[in-house]
C-alpha positions as CSV (number, residue, x, y, z in Angstrom):
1,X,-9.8,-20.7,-54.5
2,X,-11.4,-19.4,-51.6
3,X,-14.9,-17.7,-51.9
4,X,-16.0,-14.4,-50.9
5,X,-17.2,-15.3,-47.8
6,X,-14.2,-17.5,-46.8
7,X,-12.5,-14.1,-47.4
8,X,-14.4,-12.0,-45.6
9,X,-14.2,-14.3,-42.4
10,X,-10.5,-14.5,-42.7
11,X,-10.5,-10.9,-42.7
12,X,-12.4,-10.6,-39.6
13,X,-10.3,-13.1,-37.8
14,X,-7.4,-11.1,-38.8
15,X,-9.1,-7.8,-37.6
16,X,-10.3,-8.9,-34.2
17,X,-6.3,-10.0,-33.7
18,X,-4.8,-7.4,-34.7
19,X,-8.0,-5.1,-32.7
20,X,-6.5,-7.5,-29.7
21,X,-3.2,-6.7,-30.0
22,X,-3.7,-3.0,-30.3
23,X,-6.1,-2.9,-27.1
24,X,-3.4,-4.8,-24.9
25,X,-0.7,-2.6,-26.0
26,X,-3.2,0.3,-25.6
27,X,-3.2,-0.9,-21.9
28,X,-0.1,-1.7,-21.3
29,X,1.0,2.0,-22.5
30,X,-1.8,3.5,-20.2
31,X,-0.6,1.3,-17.2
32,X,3.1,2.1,-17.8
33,X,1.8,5.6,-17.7
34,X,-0.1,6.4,-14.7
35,X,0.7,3.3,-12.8
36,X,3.7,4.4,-10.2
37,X,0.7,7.6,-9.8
38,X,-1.8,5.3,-9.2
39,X,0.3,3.5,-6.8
40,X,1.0,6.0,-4.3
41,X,-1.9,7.4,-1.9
42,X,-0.9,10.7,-0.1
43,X,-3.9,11.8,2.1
44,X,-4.1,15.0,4.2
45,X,-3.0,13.9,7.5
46,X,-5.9,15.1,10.1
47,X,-6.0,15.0,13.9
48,X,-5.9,11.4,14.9
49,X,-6.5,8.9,17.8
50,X,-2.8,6.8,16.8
51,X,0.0,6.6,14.4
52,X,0.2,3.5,13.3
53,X,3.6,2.6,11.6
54,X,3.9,-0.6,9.4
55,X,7.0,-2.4,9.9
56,X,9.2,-4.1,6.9
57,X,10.5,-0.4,6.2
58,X,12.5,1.6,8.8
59,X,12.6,4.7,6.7
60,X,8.6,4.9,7.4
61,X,9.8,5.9,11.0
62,X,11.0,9.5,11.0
63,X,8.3,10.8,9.3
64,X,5.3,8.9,11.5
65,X,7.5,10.7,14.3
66,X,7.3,13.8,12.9
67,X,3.1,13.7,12.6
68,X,3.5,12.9,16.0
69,X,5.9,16.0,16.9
70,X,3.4,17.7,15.0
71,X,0.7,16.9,17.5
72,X,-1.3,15.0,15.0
73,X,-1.9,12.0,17.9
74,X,-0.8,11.1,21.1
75,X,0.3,7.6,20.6
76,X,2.5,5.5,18.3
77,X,1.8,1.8,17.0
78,X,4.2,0.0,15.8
79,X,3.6,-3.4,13.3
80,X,5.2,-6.3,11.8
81,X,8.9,-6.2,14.1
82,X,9.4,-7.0,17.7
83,X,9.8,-4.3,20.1
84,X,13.5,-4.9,20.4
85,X,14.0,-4.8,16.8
86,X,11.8,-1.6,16.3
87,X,14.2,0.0,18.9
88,X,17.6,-1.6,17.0
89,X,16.3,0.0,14.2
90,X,15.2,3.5,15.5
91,X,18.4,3.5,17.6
92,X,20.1,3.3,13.8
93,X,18.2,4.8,11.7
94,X,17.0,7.9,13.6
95,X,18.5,8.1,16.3
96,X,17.2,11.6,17.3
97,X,13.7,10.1,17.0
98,X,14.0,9.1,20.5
99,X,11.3,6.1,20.1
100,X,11.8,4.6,23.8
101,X,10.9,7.6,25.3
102,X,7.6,7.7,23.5
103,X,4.3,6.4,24.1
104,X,4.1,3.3,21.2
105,X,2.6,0.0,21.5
106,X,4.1,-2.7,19.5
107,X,1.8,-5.3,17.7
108,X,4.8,-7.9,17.2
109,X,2.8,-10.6,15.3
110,X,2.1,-9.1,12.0
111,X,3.3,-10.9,9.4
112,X,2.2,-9.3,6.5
113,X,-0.1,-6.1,5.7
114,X,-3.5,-8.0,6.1
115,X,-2.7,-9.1,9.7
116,X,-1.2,-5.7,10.5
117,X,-4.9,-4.5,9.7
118,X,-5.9,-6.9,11.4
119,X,-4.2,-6.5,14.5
120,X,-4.6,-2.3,14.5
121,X,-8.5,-3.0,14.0
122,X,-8.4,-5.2,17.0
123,X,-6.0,-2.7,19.4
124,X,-8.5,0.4,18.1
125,X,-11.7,-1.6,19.4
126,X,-9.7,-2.8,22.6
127,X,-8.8,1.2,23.2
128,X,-11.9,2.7,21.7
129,X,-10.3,4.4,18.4
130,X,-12.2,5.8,16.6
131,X,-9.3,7.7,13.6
132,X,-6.2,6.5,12.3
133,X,-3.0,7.5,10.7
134,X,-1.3,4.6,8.5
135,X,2.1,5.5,7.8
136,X,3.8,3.5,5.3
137,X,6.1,4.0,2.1
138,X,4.6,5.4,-1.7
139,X,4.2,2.6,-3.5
140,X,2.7,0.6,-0.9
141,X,0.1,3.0,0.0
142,X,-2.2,1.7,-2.7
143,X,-2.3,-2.0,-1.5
144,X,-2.7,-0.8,2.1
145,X,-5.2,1.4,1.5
146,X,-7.7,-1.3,0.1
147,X,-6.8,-3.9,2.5
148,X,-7.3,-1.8,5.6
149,X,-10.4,-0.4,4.0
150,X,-11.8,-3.7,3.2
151,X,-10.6,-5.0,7.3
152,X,-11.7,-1.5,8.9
153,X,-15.6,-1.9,6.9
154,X,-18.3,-1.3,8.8
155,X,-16.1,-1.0,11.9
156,X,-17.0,3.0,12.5
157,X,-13.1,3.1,12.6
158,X,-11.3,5.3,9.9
159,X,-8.2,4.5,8.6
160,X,-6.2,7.0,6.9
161,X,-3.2,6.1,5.0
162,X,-0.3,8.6,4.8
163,X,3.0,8.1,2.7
164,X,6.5,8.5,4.1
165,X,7.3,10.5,1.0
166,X,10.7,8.2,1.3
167,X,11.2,6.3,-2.0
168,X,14.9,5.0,-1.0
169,X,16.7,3.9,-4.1
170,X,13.1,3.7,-6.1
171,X,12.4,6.3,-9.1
172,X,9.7,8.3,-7.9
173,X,6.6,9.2,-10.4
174,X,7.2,11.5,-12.5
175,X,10.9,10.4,-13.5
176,X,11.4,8.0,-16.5
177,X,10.9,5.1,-13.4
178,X,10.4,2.6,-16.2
179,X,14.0,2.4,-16.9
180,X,15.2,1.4,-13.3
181,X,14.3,-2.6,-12.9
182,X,13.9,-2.3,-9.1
183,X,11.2,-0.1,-9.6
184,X,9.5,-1.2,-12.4
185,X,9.7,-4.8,-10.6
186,X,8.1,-3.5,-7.3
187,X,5.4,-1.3,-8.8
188,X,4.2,-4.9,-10.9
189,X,4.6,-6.7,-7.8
190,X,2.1,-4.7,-5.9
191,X,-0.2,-3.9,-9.2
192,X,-0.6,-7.9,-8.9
193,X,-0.8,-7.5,-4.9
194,X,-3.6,-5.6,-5.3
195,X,-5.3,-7.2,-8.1
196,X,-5.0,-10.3,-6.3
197,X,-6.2,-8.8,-3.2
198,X,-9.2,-7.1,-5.7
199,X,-10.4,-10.1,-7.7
200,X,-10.4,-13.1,-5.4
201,X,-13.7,-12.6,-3.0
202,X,-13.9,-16.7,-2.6
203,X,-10.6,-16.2,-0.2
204,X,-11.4,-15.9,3.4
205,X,-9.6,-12.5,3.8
206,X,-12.2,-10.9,1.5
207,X,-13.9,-7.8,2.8
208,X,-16.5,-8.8,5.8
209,X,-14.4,-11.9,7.1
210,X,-11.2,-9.5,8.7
């Protein structure tokens, strides 16, 4: 038979499990709550110096054009495609967007969002930027806005990241989002995106090294 204090360990093993359990679900619960809001930065969009719009999305397209309509800045930049394909895909997609006729430089070798900070922090020092917009779609506005705060650091440049507002086929906050896969798969990807990007300063792309 098992003495009293036997017991009372066994009961305190049990109770930090079960305290365990309950705190992860606790999380989880909280995450599945506010994370799509958490995901999506929306700042004011302010006079700027450029537009820059990240590529891998055409739908981010109409509305940078329409900050641009709105006299917001006078010049476009364009990430992650090729000039051509950028033009394919405005020619398609908005069509009344008119993109050849406008003044845009194309940075055409992004390959993911680090480099496209990368690149844009390079083109501002080459033009002598000093404020720009980041156009990009809602749930990647989180992941953006750390990476090009982290490359833009101590540059004297400020980046401003502004959501297209265009979720395609994605639930938006604020519907039961949760119950669509898509969704729920692409706001965990980039909750691990960023917590990847957050907790791993021994990688060279850590804040100070862009």
């Amino acid at each position: 038979m098992l003495s009293s204090h036997a017991m009372r360990r066994i009961y305190w093993f049990l109770g930090g499990v079960f305290a365990g359990i309950l705190g992860a679900a606790l999380v989880a619960a909280l995450q599945l709550l506010f994370l799509a809001n958490f995901l999506v930065v929306d700042n004011e969009p302010q006079p700027s110096d450029a537009i820059v719009i990240l590529g891998g999305d055409g739908s981010r397209l109409r509305p940078a054009m329409h900050l641009y309509d709105q006299g917001l800045a006078p010049r476009l930049v364009l990430t992650g495609f090729k000039k051509a394909n950028w033009l394919r895909a405005a020619q398609k997609i908005c069509p009344e967007c008119r993109l050849a006729e406008r003044p845009a430089v194309f940075l055409e070798n992004s390959t993911d969002t680090h480099t496209d900070a990368q690149l844009s922090l390079q083109y501002c020092r080459e033009s002598g930027l000093n404020k720009i917009l980041i156009v990009t779609s809602p749930y990647h506005t989180r992941r953006v806005q750390f990476i090009f705060n982290d490359v833009f650091a101590d540059s004297g440049i400020e980046p401003a990241v502004i959501s297209s507002g265009d979720y395609g086929k994605l639930i938006p906050p604020g519907d039961p989002w949760w119950r669509h896969r898509q969704t729920l798969e692409t706001l965990w990807l980039e909750f691990g995106k960023i917590l990847y990007w957050e907790l791993t300063p021994f990688m060279e792309f850590k804040k100070g090294e862009g």
